[in-house]
C-alpha positions as CSV (number, residue, x, y, z in Angstrom):
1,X,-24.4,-12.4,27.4
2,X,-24.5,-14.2,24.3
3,X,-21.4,-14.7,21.7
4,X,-22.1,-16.3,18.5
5,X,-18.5,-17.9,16.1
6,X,-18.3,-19.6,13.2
7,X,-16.1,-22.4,12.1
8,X,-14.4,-21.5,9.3
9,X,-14.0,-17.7,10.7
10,X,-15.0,-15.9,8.7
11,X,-17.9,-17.6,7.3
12,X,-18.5,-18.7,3.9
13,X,-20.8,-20.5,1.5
14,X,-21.4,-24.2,2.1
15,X,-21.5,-25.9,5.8
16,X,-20.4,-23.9,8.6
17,X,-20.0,-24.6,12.4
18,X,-21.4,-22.1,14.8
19,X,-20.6,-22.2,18.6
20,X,-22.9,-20.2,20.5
21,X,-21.3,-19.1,24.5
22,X,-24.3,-18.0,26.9
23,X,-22.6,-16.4,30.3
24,X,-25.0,-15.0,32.8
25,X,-23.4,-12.3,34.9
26,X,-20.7,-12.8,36.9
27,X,-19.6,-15.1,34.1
28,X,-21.8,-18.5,35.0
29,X,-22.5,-20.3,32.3
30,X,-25.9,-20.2,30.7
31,X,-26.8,-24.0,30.1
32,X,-30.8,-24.1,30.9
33,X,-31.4,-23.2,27.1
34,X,-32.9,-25.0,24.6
35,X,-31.0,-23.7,21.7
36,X,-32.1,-23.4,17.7
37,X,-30.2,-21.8,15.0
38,X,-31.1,-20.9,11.4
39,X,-29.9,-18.8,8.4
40,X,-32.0,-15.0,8.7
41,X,-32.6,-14.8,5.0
42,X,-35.0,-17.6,5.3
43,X,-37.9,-16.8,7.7
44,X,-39.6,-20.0,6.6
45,X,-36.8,-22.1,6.9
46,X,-36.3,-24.6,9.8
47,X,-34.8,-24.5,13.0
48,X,-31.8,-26.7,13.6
49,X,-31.6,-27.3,17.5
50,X,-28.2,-26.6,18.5
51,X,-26.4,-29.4,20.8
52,X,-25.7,-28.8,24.4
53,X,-21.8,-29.2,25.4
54,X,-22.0,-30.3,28.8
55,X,-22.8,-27.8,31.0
56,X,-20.3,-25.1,30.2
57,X,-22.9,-22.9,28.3
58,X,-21.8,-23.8,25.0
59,X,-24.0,-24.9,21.8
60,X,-23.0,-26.1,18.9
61,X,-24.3,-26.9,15.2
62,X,-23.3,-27.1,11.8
63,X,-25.9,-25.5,8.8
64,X,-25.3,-25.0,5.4
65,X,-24.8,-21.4,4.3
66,X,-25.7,-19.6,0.7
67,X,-24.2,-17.0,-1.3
68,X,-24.8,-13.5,0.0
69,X,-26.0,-14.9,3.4
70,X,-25.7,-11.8,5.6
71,X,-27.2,-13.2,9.3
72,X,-28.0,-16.1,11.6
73,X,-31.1,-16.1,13.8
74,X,-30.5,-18.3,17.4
75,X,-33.5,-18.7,19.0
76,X,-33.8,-19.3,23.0
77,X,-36.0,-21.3,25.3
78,X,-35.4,-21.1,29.2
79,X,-36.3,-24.5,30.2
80,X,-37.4,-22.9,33.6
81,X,-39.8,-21.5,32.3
82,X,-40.3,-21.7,29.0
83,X,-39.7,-18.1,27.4
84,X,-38.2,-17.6,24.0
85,X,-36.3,-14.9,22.5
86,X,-35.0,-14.8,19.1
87,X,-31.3,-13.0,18.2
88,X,-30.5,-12.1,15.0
89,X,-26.1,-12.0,14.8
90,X,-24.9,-10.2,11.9
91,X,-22.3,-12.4,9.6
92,X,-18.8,-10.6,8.3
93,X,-19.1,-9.5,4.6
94,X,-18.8,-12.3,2.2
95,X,-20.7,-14.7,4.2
């Protein structure tokens, strides 16, 4: 399970922290990621690796947000073996 907050809640234009929690089931946390994050309005924009917090399944990183910014992409690598996904998490109205 993924769970994606932002730091200010709800987010807004300018730099915003996002903490990303990955559980597996049964509530383990889901630290073998290697974890990117980047604004969805800008598919050519680069990936910001978020930073590991420990073990506890937790990422965190700080981007900068625009007016009208309406989603965040994370994308996932399983450093067991190397698969990607890519989640697109939806951002309140006036984001």
């Amino acid at each position: 399970m993924l769970q994606l907050q932002s730091r200010p809640d709800p987010p807004r234009p300018g730099m915003n922290e996002f903490l990303l929690i990955a559980t597996h089931e049964g509530g383990r946390p889901g630290s073998a990621f290697l974890v990117h994050i980047r604004r969805a309005d800008d598919p050519e924009g680069r990936w910001e690796q978020m930073i590991q917090d420990g073990r506890s399944g937790v990422y965190r990183r700080a981007i900068r947000l625009v007016p009208g910014t309406r989603a965040v992409e994370v994308r996932l690598r399983r450093h067991t073996d190397g698969r990607e996904t890519v989640v697109r998490f939806p951002l309140p109205e006036g984001g």
